[in-house]
VOMILUM-781984 format. One record per residue (C-alpha): x, z, y; residue number from 0. Coordinates in Angstrom, 2 decimals. Each point is the difference from the previous one (the first is absolute). Example, Ala and Ser with C-alpha at 12.3 -4.5 7.8 and 13.67 -1.06 7.14 Angstrom:
2
<rec><X>12.30</X><Z>7.80</Z><Y>-4.50</Y><num>0</num></rec>
<rec><X>1.37</X><Z>-0.66</Z><Y>3.44</Y><num>1</num></rec>
//
This chain:
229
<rec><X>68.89</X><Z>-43.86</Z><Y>-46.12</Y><num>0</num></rec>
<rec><X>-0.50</X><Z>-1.15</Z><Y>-3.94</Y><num>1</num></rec>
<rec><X>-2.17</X><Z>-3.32</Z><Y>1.08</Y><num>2</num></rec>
<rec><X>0.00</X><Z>-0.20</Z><Y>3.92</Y><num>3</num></rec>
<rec><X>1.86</X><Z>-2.45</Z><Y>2.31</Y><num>4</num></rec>
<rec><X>0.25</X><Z>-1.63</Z><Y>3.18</Y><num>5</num></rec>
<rec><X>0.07</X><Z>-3.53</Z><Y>0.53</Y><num>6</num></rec>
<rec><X>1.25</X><Z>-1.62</Z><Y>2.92</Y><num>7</num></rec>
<rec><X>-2.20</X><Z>-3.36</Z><Y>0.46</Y><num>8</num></rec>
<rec><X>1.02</X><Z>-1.01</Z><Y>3.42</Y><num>9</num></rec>
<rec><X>0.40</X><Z>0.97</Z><Y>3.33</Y><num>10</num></rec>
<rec><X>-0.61</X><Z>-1.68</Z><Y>4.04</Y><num>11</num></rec>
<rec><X>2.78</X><Z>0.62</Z><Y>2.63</Y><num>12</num></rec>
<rec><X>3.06</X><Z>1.09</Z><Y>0.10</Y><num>13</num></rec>
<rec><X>1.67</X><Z>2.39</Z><Y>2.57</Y><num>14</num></rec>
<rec><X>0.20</X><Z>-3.47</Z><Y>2.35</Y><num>15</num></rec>
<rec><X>-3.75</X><Z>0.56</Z><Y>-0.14</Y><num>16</num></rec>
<rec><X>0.42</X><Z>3.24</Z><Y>1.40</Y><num>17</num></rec>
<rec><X>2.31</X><Z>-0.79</Z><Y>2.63</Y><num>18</num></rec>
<rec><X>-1.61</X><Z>-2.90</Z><Y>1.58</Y><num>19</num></rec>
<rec><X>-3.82</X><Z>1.85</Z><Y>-0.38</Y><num>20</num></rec>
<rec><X>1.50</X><Z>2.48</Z><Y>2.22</Y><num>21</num></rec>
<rec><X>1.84</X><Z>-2.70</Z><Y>2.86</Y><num>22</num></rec>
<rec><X>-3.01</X><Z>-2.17</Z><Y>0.42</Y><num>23</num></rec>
<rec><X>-1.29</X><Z>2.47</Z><Y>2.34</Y><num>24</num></rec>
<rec><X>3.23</X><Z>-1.27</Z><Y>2.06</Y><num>25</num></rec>
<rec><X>-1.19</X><Z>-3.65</Z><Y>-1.32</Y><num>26</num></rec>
<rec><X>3.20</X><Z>-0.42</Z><Y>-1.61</Y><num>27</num></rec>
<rec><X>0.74</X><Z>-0.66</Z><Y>-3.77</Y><num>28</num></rec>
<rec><X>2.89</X><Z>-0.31</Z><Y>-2.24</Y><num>29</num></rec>
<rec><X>1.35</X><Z>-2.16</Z><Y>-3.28</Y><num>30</num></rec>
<rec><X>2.56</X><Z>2.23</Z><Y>-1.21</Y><num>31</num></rec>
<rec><X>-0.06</X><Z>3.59</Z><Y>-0.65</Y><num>32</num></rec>
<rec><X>3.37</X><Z>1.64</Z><Y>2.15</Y><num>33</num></rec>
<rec><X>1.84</X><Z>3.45</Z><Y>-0.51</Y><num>34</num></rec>
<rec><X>-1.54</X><Z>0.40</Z><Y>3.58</Y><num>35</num></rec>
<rec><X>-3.28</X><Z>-0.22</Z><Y>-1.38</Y><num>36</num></rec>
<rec><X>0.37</X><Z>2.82</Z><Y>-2.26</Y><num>37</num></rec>
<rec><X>0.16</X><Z>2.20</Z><Y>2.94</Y><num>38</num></rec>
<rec><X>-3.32</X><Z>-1.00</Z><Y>1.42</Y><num>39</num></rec>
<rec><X>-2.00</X><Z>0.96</Z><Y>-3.56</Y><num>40</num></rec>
<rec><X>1.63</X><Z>3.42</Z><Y>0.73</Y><num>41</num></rec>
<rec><X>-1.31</X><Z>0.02</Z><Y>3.36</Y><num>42</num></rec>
<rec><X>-3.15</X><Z>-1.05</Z><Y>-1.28</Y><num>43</num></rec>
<rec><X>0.22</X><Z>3.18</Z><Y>-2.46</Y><num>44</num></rec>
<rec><X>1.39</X><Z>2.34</Z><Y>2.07</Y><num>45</num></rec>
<rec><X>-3.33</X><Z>-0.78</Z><Y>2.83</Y><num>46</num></rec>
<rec><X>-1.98</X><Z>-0.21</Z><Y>-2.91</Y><num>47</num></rec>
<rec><X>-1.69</X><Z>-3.99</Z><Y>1.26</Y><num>48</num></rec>
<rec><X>-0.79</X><Z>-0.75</Z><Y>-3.83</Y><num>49</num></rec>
<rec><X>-1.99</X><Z>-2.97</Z><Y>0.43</Y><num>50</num></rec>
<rec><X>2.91</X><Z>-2.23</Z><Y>-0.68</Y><num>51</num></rec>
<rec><X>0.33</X><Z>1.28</Z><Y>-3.48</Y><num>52</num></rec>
<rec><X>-3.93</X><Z>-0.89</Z><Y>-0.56</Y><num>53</num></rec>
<rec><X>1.05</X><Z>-3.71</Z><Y>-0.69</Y><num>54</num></rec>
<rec><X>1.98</X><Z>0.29</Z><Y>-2.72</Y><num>55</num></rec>
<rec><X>-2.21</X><Z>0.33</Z><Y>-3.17</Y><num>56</num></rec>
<rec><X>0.98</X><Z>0.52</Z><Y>-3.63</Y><num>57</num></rec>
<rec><X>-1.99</X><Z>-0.57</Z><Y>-3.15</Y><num>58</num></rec>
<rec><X>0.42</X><Z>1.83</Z><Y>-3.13</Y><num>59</num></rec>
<rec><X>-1.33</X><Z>0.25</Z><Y>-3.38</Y><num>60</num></rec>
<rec><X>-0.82</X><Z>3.60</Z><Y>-0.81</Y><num>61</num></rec>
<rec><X>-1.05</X><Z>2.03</Z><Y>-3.36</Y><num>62</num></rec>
<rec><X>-0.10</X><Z>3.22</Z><Y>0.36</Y><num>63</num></rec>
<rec><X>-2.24</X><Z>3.38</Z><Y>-1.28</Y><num>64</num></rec>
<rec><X>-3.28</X><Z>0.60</Z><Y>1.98</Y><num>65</num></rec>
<rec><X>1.68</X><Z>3.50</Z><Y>0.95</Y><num>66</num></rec>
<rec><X>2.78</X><Z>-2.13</Z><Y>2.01</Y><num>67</num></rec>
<rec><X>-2.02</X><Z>-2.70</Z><Y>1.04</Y><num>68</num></rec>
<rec><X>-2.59</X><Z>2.74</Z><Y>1.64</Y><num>69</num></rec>
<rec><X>3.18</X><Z>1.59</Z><Y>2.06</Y><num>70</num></rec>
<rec><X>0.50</X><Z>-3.63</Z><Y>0.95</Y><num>71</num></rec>
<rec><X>-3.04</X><Z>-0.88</Z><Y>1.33</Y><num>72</num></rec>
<rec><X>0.68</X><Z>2.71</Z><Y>2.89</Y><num>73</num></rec>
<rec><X>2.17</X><Z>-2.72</Z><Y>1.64</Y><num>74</num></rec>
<rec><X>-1.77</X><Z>-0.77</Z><Y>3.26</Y><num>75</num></rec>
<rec><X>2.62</X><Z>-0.96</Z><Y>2.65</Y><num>76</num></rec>
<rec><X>0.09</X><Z>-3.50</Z><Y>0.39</Y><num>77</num></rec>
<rec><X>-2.07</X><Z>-0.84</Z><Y>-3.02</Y><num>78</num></rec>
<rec><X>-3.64</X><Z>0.95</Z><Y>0.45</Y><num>79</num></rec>
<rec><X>-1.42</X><Z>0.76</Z><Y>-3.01</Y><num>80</num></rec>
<rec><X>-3.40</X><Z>0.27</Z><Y>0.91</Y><num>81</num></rec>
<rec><X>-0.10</X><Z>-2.57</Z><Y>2.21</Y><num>82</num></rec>
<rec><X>-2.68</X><Z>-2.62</Z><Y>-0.54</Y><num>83</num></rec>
<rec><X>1.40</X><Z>-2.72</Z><Y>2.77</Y><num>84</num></rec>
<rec><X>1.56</X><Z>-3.20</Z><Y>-1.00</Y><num>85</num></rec>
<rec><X>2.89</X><Z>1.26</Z><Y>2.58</Y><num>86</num></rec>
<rec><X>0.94</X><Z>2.88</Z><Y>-2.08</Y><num>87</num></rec>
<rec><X>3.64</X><Z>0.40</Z><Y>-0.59</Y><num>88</num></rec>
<rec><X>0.22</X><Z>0.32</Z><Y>-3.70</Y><num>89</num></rec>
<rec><X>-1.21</X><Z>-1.19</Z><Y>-3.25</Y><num>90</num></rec>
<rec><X>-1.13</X><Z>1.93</Z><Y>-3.15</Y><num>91</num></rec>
<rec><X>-1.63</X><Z>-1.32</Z><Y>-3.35</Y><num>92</num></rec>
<rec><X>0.28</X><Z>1.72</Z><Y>-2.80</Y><num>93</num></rec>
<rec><X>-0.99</X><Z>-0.41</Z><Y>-4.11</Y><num>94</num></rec>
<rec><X>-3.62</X><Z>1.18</Z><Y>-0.54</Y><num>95</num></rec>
<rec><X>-1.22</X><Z>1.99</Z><Y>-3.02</Y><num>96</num></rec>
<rec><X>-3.13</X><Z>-1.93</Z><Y>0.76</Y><num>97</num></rec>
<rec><X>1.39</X><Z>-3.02</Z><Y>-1.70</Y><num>98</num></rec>
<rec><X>2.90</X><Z>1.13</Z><Y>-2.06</Y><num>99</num></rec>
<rec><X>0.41</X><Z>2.74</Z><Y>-2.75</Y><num>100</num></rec>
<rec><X>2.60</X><Z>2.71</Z><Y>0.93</Y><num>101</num></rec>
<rec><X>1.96</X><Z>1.32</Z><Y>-2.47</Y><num>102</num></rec>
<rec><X>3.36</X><Z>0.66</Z><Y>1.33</Y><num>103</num></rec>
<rec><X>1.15</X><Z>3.66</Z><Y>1.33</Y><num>104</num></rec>
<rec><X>2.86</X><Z>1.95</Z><Y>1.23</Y><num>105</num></rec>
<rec><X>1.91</X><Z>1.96</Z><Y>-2.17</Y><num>106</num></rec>
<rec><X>2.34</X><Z>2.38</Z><Y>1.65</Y><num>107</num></rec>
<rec><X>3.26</X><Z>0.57</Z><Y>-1.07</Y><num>108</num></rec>
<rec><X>0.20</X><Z>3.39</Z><Y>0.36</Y><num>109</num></rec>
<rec><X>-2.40</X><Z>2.60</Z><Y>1.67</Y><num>110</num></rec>
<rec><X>0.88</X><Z>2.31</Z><Y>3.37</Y><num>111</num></rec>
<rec><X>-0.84</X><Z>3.48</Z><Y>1.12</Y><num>112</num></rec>
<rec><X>-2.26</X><Z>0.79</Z><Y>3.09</Y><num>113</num></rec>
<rec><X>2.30</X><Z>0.98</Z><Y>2.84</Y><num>114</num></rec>
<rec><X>-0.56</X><Z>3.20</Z><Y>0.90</Y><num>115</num></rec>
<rec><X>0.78</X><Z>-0.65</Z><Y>3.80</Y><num>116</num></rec>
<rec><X>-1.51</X><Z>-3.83</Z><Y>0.33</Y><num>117</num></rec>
<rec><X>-3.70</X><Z>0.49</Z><Y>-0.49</Y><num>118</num></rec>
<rec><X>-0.22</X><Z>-4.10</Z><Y>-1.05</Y><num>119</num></rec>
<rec><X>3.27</X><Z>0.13</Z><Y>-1.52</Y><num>120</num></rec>
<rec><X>2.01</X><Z>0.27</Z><Y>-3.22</Y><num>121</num></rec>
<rec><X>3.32</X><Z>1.52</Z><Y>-0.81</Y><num>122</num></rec>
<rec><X>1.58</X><Z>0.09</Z><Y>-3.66</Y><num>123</num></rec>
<rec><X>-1.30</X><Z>-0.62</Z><Y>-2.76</Y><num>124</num></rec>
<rec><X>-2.38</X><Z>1.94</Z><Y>-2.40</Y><num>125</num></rec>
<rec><X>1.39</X><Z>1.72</Z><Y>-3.65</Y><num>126</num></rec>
<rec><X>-2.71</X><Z>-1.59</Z><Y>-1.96</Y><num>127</num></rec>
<rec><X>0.66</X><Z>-3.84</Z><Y>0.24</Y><num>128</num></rec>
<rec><X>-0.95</X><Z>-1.24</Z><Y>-3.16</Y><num>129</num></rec>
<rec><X>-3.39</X><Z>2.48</Z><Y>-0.23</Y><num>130</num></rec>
<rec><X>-0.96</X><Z>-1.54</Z><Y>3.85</Y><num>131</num></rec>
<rec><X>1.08</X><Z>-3.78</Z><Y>-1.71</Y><num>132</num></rec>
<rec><X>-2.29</X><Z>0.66</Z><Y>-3.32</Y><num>133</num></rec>
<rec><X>-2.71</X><Z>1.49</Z><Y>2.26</Y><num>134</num></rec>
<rec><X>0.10</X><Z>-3.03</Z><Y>2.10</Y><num>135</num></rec>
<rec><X>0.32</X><Z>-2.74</Z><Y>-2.27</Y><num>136</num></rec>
<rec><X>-3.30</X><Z>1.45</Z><Y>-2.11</Y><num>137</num></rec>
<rec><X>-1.99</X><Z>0.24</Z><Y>3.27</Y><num>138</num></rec>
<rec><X>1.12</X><Z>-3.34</Z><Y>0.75</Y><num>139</num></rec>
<rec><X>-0.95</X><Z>-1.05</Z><Y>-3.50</Y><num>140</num></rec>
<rec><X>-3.69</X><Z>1.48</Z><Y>-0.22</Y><num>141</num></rec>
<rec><X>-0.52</X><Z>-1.79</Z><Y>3.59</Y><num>142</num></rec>
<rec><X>1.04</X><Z>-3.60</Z><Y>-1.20</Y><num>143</num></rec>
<rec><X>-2.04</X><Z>0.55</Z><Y>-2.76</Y><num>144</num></rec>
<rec><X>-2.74</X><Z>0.47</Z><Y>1.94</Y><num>145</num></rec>
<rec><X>0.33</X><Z>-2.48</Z><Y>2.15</Y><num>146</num></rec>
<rec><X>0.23</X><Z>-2.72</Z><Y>-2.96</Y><num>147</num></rec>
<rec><X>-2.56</X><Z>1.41</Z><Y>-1.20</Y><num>148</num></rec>
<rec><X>-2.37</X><Z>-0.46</Z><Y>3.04</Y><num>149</num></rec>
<rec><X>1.09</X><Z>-3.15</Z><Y>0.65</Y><num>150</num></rec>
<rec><X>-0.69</X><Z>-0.94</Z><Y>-3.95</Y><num>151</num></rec>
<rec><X>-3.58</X><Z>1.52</Z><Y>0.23</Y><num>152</num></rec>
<rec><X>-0.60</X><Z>-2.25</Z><Y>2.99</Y><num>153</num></rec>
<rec><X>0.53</X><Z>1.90</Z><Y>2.96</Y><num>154</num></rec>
<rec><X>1.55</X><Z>-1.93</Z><Y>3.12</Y><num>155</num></rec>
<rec><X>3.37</X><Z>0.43</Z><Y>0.45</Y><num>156</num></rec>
<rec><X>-0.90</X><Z>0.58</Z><Y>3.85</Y><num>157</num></rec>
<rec><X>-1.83</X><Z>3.22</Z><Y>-1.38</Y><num>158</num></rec>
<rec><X>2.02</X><Z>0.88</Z><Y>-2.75</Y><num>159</num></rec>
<rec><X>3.36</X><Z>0.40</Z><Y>1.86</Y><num>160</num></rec>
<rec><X>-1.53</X><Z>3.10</Z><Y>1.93</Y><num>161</num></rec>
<rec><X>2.17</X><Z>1.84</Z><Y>-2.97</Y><num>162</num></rec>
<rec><X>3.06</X><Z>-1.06</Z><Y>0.25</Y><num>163</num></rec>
<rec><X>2.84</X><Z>2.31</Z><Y>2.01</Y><num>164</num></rec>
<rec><X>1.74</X><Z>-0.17</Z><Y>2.68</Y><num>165</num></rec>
<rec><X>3.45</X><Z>-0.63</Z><Y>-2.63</Y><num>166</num></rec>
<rec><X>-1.70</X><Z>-3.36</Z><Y>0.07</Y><num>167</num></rec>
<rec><X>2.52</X><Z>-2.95</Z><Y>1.08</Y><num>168</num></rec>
<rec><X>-1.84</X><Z>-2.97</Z><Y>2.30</Y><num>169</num></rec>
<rec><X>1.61</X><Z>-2.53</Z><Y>1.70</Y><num>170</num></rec>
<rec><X>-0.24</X><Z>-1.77</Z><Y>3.78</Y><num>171</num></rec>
<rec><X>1.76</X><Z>-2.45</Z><Y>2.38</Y><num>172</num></rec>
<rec><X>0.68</X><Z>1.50</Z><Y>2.76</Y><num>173</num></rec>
<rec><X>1.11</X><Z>-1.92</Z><Y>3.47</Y><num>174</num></rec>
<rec><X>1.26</X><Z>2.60</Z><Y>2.50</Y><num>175</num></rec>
<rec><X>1.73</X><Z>-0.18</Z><Y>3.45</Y><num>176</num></rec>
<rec><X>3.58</X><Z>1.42</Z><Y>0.48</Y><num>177</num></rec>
<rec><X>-1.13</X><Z>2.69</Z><Y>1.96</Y><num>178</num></rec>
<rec><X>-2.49</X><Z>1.60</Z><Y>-2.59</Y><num>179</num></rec>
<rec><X>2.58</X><Z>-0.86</Z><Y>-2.59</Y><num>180</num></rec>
<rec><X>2.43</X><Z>2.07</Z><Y>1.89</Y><num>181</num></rec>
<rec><X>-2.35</X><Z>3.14</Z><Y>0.47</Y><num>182</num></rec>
<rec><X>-1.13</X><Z>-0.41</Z><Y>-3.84</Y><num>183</num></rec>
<rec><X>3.91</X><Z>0.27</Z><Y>-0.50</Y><num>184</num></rec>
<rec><X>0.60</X><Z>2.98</Z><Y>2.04</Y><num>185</num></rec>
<rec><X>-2.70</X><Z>1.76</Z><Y>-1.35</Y><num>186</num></rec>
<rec><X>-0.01</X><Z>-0.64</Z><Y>-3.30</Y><num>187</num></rec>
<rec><X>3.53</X><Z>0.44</Z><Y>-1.03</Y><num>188</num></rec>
<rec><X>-0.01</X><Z>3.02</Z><Y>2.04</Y><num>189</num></rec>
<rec><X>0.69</X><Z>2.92</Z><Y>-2.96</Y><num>190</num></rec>
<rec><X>-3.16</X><Z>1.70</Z><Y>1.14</Y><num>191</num></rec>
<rec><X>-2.05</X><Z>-2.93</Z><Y>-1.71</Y><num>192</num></rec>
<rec><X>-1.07</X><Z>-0.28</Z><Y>-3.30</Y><num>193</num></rec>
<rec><X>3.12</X><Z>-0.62</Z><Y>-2.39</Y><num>194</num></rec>
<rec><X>-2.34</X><Z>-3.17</Z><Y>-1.73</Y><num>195</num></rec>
<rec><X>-0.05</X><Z>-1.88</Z><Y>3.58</Y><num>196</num></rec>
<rec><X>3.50</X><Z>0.80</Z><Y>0.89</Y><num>197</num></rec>
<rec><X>0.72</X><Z>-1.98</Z><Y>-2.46</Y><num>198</num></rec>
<rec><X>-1.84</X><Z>-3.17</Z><Y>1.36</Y><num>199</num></rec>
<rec><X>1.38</X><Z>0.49</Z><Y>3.66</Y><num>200</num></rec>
<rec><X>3.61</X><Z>0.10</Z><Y>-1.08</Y><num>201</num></rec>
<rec><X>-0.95</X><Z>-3.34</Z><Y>-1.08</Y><num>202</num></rec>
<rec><X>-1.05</X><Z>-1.44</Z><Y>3.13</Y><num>203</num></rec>
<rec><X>2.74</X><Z>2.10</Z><Y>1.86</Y><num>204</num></rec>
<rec><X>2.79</X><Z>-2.21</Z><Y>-1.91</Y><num>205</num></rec>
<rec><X>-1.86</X><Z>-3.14</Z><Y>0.77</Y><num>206</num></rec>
<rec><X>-0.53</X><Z>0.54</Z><Y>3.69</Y><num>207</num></rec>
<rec><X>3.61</X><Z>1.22</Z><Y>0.25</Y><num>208</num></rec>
<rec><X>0.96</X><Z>-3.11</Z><Y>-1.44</Y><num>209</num></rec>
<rec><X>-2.02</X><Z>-2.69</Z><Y>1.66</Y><num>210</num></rec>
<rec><X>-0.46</X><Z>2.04</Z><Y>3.79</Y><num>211</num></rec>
<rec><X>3.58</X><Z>1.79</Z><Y>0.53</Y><num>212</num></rec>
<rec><X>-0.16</X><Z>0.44</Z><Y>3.61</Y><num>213</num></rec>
<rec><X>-3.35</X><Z>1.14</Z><Y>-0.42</Y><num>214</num></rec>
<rec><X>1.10</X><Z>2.70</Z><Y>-3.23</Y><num>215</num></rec>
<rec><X>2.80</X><Z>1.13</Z><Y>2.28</Y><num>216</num></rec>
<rec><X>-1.97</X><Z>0.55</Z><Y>3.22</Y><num>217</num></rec>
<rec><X>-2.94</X><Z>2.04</Z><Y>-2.05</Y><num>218</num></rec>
<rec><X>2.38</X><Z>2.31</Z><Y>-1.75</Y><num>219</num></rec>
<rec><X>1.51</X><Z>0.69</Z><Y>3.78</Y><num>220</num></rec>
<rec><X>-3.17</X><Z>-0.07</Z><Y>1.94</Y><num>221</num></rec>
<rec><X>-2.59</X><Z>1.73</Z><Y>-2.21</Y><num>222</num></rec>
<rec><X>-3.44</X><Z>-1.25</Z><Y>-1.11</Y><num>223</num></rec>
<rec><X>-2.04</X><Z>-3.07</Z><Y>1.35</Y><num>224</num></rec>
<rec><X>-3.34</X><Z>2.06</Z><Y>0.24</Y><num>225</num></rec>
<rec><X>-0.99</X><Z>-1.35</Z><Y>3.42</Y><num>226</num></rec>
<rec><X>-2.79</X><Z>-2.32</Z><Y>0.55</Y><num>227</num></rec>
<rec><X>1.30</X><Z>-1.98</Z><Y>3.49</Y><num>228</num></rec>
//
């Protein structure tokens, strides 16, 4: 991506957290993560008892295209999106166009076929790259034009933003639990998504490998964290 990134703000818990969420039903709790306790995050996997991994939360600093960020927002498990309780398990705010001019966009590198056998997919790239770049970067050119231009005439920015594209970067902080962080992984560096998020999950794929390593391991063996126990 020419202008996106993740940043990595903070995070709550560690895979203690985990451990000792899942033996106070047995009213017993720990100080120091084992070996031994490794083996009871895969048994938590492997039975699929995922509430343990809802009280670990990370926060991140995100800027991405609004094609990306749209695919994001389909991230349910664990984070509740459109919840409107003060006990939902995520948090979400993000720049507003209401209040702040948008001017920056994505420019792709280079520009892929449409798979013939993946309806929503792409495979190789086109012949004409720099005819599809031109033909972009004009578009993108009359539409920022415009938008000054509104903006300049005195139309509010909450109004005049209705023509800008979906190339568009924004930015958010996002706080998310482990276990919607895991399916978001899963899913999103799976090579059936969109080559633009891949990119952002491989991200978050090295950082939970590196801060949860019992956790990594047990996912890649066990499969995906997509129940809701």
């Amino acid at each position: 991506m020419d202008k996106g990134f993740i940043n990595y703000l903070d995070k709550f818990g560690d895979e203690l957290t985990i451990v000792n969420s899942a033996r106070v039903s047995f009213g017993k709790q720990k100080t120091t993560f084992e070996e031994s306790d490794g083996k009871l995050i895969r048994y938590l996997l492997k039975h699929q008892h995922t509430s343990p991994f809802r009280h670990v939360f990370f926060r991140f600093h995100i800027k991405a295209p609004e094609f990306v960020m749209r695919q994001w927002f389909k991230h349910v498990v664990g984070a509740e999106w459109t919840c409107a309780s003060s006990n939902q398990l995520h948090g979400w705010n993000e720049i507003s166009g209401r209040y702040v001019v948008m001017d920056e966009f994505y420019n792709p590198a280079e520009w892929r076929k449409q798979s013939i056998d993946k309806k929503q997919g792409s495979d190789g790239l086109v012949d004409n790259q720099e005819i599809c770049t031109k033909e972009y970067i004009e578009a993108l050119q009359v539409i920022q034009n415009t938008y000054k231009n509104m903006i300049q005439n005195g139309v509010a920015k909450e109004q005049a933003r209705i023509i800008l594209p979906l190339s568009l970067y924004t930015e958010c902080i996002w706080t998310v639990s482990l276990q919607a962080l895991f399916n978001f992984i899963v899913l999103r560096k799976d090579s059936h998504a969109q080559a633009e998020i891949q990119e952002y999950a491989k991200i978050l794929d090295e950082i939970v490998k590196e801060e949860f390593p019992h956790c990594y391991s047990a996912i890649i063996d066990e499969g995906t964290l997509e129940s809701h126990q």
